[in-house]
gemmi code that builds the backbone of each chain (N, CA, C; Angstrom):
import gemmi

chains = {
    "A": [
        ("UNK", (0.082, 13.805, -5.741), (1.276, 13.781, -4.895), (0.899, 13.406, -3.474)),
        ("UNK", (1.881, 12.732, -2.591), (1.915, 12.234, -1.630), (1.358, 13.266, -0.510)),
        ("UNK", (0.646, 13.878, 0.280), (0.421, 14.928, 1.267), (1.533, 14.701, 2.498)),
        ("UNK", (2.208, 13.848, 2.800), (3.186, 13.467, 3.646), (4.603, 13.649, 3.268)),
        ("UNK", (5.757, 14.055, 4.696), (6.804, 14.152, 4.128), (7.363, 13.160, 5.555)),
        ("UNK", (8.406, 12.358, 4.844), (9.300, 11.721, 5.901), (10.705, 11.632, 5.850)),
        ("UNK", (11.341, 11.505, 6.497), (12.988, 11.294, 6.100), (13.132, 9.973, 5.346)),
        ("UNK", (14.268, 10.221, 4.665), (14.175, 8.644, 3.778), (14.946, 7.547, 4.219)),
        ("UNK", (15.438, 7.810, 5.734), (15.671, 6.578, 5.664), (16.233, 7.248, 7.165)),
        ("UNK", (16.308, 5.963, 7.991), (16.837, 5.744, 9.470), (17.259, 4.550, 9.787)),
        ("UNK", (18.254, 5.247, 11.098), (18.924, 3.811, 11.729), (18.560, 3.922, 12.838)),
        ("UNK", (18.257, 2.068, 13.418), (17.677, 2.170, 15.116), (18.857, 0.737, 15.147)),
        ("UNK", (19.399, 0.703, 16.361), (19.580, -0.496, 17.241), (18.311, -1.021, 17.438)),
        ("UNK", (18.849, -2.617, 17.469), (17.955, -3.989, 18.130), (17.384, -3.457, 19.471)),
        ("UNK", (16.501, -3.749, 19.182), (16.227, -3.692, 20.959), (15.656, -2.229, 21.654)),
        ("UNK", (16.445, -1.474, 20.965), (15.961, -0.116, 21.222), (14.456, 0.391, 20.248)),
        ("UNK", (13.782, 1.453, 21.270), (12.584, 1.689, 20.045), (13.067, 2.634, 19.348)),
        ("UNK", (12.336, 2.856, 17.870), (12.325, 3.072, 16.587), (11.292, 4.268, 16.489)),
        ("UNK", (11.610, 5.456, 16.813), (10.553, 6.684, 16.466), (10.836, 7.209, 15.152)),
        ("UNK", (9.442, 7.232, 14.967), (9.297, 7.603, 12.716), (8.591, 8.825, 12.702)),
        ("UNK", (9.464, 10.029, 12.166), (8.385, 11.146, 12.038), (7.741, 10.919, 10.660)),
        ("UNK", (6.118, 11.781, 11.135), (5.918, 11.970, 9.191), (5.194, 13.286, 9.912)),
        ("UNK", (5.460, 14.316, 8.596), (4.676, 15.708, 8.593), (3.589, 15.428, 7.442)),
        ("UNK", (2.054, 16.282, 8.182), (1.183, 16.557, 7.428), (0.594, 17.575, 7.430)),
        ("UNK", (1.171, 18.522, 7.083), (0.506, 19.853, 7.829), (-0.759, 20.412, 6.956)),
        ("UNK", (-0.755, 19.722, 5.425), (-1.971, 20.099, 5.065), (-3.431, 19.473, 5.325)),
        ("UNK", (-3.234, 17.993, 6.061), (-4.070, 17.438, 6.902), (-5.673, 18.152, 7.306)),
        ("UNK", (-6.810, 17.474, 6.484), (-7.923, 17.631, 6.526), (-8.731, 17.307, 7.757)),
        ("UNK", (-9.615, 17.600, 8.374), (-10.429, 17.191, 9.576), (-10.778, 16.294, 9.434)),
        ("UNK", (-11.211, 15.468, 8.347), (-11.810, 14.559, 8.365), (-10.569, 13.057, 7.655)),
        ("UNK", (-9.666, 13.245, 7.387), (-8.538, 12.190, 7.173), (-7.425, 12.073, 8.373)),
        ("UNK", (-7.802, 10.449, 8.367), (-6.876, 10.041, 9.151), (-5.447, 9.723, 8.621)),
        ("UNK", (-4.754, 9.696, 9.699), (-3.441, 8.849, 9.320), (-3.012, 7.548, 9.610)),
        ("UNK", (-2.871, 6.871, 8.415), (-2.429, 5.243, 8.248), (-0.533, 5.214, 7.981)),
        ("UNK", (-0.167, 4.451, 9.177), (0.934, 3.507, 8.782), (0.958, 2.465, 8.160)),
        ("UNK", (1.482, 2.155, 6.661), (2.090, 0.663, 6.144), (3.702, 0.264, 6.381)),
        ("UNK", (3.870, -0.765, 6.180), (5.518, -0.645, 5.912), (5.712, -1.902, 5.472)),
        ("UNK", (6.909, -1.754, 4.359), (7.016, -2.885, 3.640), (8.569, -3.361, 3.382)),
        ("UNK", (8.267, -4.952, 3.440), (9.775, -5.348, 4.029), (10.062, -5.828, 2.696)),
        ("UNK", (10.983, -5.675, 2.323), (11.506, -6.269, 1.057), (10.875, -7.296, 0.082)),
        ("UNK", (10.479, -7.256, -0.534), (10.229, -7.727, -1.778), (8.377, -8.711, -1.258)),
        ("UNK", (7.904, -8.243, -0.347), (6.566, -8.232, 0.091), (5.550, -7.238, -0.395)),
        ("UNK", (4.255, -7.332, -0.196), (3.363, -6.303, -0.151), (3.175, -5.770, 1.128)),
        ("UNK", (2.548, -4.564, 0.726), (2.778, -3.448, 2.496), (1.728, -3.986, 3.400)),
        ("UNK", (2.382, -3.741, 4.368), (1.582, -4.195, 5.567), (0.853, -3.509, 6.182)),
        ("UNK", (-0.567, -3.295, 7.058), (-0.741, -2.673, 7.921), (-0.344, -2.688, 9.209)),
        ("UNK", (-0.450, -1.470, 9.703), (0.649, -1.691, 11.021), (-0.526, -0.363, 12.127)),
        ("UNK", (-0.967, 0.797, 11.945), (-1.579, 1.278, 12.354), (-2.206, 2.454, 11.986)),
        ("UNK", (-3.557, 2.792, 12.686), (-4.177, 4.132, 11.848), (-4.933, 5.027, 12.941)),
        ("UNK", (-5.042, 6.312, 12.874), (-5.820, 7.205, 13.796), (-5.883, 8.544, 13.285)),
        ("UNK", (-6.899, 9.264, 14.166), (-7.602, 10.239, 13.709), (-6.854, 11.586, 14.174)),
        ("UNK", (-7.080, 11.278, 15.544), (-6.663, 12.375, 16.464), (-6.253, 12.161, 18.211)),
        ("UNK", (-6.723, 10.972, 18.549), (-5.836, 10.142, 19.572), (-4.853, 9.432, 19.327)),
        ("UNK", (-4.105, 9.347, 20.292), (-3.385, 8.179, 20.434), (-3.572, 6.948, 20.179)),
        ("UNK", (-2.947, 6.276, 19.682), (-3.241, 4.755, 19.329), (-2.126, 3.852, 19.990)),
        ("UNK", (-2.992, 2.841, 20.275), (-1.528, 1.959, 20.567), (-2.376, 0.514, 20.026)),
        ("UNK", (-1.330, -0.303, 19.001), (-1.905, -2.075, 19.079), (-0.506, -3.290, 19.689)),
        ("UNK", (-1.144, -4.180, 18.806), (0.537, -5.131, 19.284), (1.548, -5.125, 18.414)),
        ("UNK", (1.384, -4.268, 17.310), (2.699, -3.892, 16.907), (3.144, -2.355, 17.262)),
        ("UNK", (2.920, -1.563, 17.307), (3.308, -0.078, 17.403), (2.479, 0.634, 18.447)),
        ("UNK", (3.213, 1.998, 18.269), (2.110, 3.193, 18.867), (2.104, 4.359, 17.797)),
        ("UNK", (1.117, 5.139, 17.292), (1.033, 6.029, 17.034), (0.500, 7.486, 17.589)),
        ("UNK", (1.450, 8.357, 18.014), (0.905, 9.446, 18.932), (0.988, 10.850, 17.987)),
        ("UNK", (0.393, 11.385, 17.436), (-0.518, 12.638, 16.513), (-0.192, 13.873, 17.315)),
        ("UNK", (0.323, 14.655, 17.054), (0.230, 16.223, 17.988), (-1.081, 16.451, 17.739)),
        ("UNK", (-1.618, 17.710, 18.689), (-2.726, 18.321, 18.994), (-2.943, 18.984, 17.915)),
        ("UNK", (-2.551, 19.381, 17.222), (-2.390, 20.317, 15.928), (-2.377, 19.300, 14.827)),
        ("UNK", (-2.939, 18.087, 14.862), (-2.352, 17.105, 13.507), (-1.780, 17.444, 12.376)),
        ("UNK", (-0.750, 17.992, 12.631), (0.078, 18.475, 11.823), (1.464, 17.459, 11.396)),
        ("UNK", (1.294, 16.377, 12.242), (2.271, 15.579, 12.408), (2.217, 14.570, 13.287)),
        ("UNK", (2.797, 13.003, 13.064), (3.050, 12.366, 13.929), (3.996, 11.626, 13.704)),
        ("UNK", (3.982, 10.525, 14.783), (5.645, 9.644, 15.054), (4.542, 8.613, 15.476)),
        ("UNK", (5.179, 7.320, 14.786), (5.029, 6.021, 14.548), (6.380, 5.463, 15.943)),
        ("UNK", (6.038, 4.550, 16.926), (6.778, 4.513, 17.740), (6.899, 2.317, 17.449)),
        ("UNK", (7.771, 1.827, 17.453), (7.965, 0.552, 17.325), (9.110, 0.357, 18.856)),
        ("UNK", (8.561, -0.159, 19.991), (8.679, 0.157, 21.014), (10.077, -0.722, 21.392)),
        ("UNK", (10.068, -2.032, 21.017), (11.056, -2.889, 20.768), (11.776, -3.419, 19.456)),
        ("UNK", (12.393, -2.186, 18.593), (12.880, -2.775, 17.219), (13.415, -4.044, 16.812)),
        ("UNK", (13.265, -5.023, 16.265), (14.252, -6.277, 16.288), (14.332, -6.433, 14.622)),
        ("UNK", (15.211, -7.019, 14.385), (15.680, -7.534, 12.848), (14.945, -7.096, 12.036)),
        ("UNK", (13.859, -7.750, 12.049), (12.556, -8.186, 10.895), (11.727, -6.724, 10.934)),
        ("UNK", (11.913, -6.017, 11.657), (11.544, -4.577, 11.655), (11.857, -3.740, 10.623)),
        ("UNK", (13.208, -4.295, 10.466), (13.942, -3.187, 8.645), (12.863, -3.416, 8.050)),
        ("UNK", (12.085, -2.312, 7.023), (11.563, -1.888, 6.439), (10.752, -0.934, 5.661)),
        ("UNK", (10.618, -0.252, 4.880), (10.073, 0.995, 4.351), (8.719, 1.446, 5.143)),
        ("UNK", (9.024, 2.300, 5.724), (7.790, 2.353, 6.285), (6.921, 3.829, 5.712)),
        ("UNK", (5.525, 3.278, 5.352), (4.677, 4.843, 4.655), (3.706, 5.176, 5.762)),
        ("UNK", (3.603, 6.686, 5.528), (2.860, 7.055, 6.633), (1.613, 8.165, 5.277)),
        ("UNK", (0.327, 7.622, 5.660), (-0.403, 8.153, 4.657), (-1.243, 8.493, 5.398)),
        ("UNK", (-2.131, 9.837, 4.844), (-3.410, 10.147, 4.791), (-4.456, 10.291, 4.018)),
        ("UNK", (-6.054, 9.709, 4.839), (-6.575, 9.300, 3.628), (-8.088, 9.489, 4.800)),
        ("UNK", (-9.015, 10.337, 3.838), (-10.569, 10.367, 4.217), (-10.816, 8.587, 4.447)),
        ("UNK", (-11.658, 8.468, 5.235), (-12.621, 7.085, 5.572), (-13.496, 6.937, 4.475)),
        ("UNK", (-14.018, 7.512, 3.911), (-15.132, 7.391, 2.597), (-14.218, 6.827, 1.275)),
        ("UNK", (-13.655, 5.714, 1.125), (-13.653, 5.203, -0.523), (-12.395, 6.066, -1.053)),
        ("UNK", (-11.383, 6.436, -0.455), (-10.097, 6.807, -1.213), (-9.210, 5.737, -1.147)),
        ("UNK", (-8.274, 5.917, -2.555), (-7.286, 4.680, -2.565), (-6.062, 5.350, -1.490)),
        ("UNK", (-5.244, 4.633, -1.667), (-3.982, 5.116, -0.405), (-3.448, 5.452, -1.591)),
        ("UNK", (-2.492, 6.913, -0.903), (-1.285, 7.178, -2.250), (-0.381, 7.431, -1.284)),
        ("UNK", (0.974, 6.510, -1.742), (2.417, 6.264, -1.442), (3.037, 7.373, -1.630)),
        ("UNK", (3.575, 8.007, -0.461), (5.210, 8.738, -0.833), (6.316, 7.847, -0.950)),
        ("UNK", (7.504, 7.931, -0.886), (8.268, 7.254, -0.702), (9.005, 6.478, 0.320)),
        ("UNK", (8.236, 6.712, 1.410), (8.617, 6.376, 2.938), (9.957, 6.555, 3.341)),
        ("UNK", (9.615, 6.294, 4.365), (11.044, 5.981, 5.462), (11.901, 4.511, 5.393)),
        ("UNK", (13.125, 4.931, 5.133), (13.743, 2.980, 4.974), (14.232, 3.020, 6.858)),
        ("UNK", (13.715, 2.155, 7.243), (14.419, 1.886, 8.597), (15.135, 0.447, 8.624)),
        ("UNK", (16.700, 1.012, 9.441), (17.416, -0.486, 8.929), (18.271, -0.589, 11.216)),
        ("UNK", (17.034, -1.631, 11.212), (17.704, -2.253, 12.307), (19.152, -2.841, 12.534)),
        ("UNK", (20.153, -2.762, 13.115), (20.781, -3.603, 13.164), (21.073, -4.182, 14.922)),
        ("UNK", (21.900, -5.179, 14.704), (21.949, -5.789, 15.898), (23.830, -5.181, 16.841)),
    ],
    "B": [
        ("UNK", (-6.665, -19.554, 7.266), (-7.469, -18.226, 6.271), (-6.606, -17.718, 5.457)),
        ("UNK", (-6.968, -18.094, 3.790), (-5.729, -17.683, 2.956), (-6.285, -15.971, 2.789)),
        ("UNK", (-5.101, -15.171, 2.768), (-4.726, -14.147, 2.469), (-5.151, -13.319, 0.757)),
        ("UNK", (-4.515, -12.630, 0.419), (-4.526, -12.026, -0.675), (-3.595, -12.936, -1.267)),
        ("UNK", (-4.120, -13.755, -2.492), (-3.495, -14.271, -3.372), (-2.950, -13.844, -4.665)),
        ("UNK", (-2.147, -13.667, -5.483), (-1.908, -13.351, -6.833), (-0.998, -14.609, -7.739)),
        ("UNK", (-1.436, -14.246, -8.594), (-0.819, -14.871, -9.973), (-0.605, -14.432, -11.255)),
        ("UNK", (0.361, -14.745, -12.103), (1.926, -15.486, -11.799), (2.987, -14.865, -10.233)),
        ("UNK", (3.211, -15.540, -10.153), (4.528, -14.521, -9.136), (5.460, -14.025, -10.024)),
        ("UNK", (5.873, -14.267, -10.956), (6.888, -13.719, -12.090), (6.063, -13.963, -13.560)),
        ("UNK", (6.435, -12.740, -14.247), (5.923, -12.818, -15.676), (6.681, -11.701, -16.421)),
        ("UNK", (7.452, -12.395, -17.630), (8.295, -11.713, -18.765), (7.656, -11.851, -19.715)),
        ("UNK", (7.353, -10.568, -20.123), (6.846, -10.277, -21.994), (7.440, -9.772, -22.557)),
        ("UNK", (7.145, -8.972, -24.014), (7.536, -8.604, -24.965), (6.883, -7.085, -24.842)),
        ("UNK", (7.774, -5.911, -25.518), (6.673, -4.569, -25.780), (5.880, -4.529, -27.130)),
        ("UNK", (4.743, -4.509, -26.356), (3.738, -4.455, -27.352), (2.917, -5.874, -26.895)),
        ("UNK", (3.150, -6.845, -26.548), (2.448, -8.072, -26.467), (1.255, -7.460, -24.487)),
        ("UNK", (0.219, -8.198, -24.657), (-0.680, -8.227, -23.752), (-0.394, -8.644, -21.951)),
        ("UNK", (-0.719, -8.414, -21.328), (-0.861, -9.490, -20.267), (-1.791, -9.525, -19.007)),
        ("UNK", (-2.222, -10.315, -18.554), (-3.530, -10.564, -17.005), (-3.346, -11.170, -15.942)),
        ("UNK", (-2.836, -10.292, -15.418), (-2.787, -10.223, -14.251), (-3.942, -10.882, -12.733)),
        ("UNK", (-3.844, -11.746, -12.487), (-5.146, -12.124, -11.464), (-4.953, -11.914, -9.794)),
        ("UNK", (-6.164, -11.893, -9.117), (-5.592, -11.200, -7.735), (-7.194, -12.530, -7.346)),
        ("UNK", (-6.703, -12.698, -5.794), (-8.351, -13.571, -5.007), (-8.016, -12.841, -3.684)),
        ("UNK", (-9.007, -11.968, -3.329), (-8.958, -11.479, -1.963), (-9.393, -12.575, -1.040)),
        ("UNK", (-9.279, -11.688, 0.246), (-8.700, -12.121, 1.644), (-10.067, -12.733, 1.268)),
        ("UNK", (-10.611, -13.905, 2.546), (-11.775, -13.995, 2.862), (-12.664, -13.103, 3.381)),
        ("UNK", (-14.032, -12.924, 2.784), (-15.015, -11.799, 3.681), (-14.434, -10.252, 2.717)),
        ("UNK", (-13.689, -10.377, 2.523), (-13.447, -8.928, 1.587), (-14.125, -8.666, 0.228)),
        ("UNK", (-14.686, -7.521, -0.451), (-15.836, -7.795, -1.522), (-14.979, -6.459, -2.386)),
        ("UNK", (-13.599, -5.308, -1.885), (-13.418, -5.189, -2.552), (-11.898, -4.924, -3.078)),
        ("UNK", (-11.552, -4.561, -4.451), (-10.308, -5.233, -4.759), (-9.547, -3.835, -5.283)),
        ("UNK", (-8.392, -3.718, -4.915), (-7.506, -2.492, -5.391), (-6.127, -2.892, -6.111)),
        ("UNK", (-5.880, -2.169, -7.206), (-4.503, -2.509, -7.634), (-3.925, -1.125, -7.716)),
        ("UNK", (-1.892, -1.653, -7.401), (-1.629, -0.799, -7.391), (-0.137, -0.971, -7.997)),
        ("UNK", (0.700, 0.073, -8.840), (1.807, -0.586, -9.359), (2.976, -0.150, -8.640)),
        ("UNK", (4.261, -0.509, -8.860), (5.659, -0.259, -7.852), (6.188, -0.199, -8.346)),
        ("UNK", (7.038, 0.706, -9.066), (8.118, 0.719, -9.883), (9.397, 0.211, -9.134)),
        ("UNK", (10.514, 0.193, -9.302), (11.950, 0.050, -8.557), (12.189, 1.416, -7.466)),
        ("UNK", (12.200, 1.065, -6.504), (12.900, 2.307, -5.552), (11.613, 3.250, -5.118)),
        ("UNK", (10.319, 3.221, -6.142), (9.350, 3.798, -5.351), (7.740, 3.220, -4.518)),
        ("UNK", (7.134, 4.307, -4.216), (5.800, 3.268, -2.911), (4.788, 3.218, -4.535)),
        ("UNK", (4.167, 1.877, -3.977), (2.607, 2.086, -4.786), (2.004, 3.264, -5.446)),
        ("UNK", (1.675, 2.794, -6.534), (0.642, 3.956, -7.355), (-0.455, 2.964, -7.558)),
        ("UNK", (-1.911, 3.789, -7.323), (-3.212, 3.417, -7.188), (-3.538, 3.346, -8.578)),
        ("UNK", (-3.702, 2.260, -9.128), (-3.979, 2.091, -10.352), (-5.985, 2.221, -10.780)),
        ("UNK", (-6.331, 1.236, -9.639), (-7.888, 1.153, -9.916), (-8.633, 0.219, -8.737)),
        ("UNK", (-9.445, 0.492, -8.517), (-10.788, 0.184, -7.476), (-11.900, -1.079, -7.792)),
        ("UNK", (-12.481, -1.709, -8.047), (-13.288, -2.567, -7.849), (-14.294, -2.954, -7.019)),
        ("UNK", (-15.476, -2.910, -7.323), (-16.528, -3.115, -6.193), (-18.063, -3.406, -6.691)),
        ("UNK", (-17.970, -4.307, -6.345), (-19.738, -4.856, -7.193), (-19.568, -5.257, -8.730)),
        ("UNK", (-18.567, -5.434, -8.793), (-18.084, -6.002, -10.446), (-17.586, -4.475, -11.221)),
        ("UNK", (-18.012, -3.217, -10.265), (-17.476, -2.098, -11.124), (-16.225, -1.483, -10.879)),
        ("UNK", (-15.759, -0.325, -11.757), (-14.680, 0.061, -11.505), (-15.183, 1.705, -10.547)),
        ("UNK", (-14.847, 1.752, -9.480), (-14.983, 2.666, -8.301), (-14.091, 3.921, -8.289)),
        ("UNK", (-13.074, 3.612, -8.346), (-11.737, 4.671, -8.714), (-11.169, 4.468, -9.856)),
        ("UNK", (-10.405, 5.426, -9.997), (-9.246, 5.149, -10.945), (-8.074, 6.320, -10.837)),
        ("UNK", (-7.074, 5.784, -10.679), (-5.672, 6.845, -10.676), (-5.078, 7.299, -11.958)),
        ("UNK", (-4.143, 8.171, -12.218), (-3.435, 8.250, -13.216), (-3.247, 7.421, -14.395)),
        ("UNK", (-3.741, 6.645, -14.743), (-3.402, 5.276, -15.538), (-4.171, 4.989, -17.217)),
        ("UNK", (-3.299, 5.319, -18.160), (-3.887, 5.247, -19.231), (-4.972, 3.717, -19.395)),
        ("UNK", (-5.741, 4.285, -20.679), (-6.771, 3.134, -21.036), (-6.442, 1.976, -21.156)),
        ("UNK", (-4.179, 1.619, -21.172), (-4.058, 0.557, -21.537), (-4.334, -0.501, -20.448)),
        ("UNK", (-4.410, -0.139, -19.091), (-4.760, -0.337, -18.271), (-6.357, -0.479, -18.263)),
        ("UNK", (-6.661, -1.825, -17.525), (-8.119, -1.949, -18.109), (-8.129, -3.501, -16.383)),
        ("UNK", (-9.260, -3.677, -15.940), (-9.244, -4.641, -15.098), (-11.292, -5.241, -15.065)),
        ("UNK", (-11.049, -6.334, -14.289), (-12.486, -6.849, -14.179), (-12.970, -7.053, -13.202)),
        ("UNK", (-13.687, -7.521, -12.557), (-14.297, -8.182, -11.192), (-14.960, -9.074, -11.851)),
        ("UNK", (-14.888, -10.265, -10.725), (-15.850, -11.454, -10.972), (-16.927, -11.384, -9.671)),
        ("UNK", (-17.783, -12.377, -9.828), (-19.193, -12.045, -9.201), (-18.693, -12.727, -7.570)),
        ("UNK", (-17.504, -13.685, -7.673), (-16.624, -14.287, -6.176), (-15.813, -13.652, -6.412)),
        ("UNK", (-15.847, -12.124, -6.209), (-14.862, -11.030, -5.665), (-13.265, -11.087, -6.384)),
        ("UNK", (-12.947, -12.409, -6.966), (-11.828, -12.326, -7.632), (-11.538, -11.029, -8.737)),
        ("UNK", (-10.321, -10.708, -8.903), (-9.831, -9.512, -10.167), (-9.000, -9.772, -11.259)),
        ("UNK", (-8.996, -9.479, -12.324), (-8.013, -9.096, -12.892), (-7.831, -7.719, -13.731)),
        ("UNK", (-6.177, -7.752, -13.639), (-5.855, -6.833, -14.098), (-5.155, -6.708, -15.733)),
        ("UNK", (-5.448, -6.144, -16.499), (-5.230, -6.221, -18.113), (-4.403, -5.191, -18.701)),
        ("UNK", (-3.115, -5.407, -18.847), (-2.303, -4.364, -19.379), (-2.054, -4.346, -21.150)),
        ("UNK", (-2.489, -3.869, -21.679), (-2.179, -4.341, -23.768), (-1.504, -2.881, -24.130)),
        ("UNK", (-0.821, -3.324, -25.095), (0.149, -2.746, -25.824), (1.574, -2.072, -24.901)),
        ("UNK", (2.050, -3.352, -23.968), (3.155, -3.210, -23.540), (4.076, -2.232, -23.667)),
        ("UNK", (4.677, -1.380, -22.578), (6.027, -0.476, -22.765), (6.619, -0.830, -21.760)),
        ("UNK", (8.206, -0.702, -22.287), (9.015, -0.923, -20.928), (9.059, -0.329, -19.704)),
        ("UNK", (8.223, 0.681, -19.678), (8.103, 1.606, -18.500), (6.959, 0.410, -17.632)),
        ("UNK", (6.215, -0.535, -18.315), (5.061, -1.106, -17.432), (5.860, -2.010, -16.537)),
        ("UNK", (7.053, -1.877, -17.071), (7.881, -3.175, -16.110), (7.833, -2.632, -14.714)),
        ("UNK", (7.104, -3.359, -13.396), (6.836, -3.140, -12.189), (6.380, -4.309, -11.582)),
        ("UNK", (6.475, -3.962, -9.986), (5.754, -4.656, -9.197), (4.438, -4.587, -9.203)),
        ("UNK", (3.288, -5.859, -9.501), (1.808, -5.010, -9.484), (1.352, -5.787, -8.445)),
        ("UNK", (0.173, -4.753, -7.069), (0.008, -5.309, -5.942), (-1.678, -5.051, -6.158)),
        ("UNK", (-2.088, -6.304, -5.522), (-3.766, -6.497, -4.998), (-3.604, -6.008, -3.577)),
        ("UNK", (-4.773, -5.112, -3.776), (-4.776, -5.378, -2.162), (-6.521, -5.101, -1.564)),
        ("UNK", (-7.021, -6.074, -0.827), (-8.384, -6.132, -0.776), (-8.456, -5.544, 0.720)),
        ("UNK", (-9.979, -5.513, 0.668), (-11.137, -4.738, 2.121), (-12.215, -5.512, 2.253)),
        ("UNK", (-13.188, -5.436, 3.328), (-14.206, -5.336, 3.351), (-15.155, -4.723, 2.323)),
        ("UNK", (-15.139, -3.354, 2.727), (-15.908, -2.157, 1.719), (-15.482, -1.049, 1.211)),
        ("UNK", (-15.601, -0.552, 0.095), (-14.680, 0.412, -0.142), (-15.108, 1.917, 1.026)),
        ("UNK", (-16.006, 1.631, 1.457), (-15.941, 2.804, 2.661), (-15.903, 3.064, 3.841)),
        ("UNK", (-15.418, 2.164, 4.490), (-14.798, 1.831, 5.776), (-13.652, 2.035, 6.332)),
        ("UNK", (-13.364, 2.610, 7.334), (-11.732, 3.047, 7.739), (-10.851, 1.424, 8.074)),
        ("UNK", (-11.208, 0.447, 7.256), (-10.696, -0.606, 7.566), (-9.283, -0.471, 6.661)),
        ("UNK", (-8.284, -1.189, 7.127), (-6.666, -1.363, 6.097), (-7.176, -1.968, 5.456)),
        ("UNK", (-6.609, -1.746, 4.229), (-6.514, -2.849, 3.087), (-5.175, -4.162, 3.131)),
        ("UNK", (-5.412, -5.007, 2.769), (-4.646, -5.832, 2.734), (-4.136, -6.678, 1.461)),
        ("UNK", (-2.592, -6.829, 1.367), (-2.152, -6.341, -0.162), (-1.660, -7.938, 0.064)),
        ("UNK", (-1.482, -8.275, -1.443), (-0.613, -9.787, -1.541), (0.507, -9.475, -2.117)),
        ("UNK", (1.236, -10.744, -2.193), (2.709, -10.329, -2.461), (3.001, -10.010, -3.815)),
        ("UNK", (2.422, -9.683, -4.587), (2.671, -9.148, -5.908), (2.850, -9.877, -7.363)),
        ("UNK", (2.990, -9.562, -8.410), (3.445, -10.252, -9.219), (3.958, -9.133, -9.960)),
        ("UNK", (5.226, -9.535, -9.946), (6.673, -9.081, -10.949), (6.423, -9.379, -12.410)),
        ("UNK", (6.543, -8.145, -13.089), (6.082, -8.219, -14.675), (7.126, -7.497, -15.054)),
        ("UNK", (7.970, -7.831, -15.524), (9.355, -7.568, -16.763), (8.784, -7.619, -17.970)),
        ("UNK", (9.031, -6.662, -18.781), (8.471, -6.257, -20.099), (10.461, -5.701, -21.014)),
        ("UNK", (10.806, -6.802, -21.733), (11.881, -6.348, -22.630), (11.664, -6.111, -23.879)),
    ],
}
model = gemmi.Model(1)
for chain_id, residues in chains.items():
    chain = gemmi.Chain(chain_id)
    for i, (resn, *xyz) in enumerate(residues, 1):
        res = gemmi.Residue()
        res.name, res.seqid = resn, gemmi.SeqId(i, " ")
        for name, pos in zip(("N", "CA", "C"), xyz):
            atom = gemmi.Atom()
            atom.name, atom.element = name, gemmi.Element(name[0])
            atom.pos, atom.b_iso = gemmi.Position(*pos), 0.0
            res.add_atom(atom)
        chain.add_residue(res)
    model.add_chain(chain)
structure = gemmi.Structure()
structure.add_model(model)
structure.setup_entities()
């Protein structure tokens, strides 16, 4: 089973950013947390991953409470092409496959 | 730089009849993961690949069976068909299987089983 829980689905306006919770409260010291998200009828994408800092790349931010018990996936400028399932997983660095919950559906509109 | 490739993009069988599935990772990637999608839900980790062996394996009966080739290519081997196998099945390759690197998945191939 999935160790993550997320809401199943959200709405953001264009333009506005897009905050994604996921809870992990059974979260190991040594597994990080990976964002995928997958847009319709594609394979999942990577989008971002971290331990216990903050992350930021050129698609997202991911900011982790102190307690990694949880974080929020931040998509700072949502636009169209943003709708998509987004999974938030955890997974040791040593040789584990990723296992899918059912993610978050996020549906931009304009 | 081509990506994660797969083939067929669509494939309809019969239950009970065979089918192989093929995947060519990214460039520079050595190893290969499959994973299946039913309708409405995320990936299930089917099996691992690495050095021509099988590394992991998830939930997935024996009918499920896959290979490595010695140029990192995969396939995947499903025999004695059920309609439940009808899914999305995704490659998705790495570098190494032990590296905090993403994996990177191709667009799938759709297998309908009536």
């Amino acid at each position: 089973d999935a160790k993550t829980t997320q809401p199943p689905s959200m709405d953001c306006a264009e333009g506005r950013a897009a905050n994604l919770p996921c809870n992990h409260s059974t979260i190991s010291g040594n597994e990080y947390v990976y964002w995928y998200r997958q847009i319709h009828s594609q394979g999942p994408q990577y989008i971002i991953h971290g331990l216990k800092n903050n992350e930021t790349n050129e698609m997202a931010s991911l900011i982790i409470t102190e307690d990694r018990k949880s974080s929020t996936l931040i998509l700072p400028h949502a636009t169209l092409r943003d709708t998509a399932v987004y999974y938030c997983i955890v997974r040791v660095v040593i040789g584990t496959a990723l296992i899918f919950g059912k993610g978050t559906t996020l549906s931009v509109s304009s | 730089d081509a990506g994660v490739t797969q083939s067929p993009t669509h494939l309809i069988k019969t239950r009970g009849q065979q089918v192989t599935l093929r995947c060519s990772p990214k460039s520079g990637h050595d190893t290969v993961s499959w994973y299946q999608q039913a309708l409405g839900q995320g990936p299930q980790f089917i099996f691992q690949y690495y050095e021509e062996e099988e590394r992991q394996r998830g939930n997935f009966p024996d009918r499920f069976s896959g290979h490595q080739f010695p140029n990192y290519s995969s396939e995947l081997n499903v025999n004695a068909l059920l309609l439940g196998d009808s899914a999305l099945y995704l490659c998705a390759s790495s570098p190494t299987p032990g590296a905090s690197y993403e994996q990177y998945f191709g667009p799938g191939t759709r297998l309908t089983v009536t």
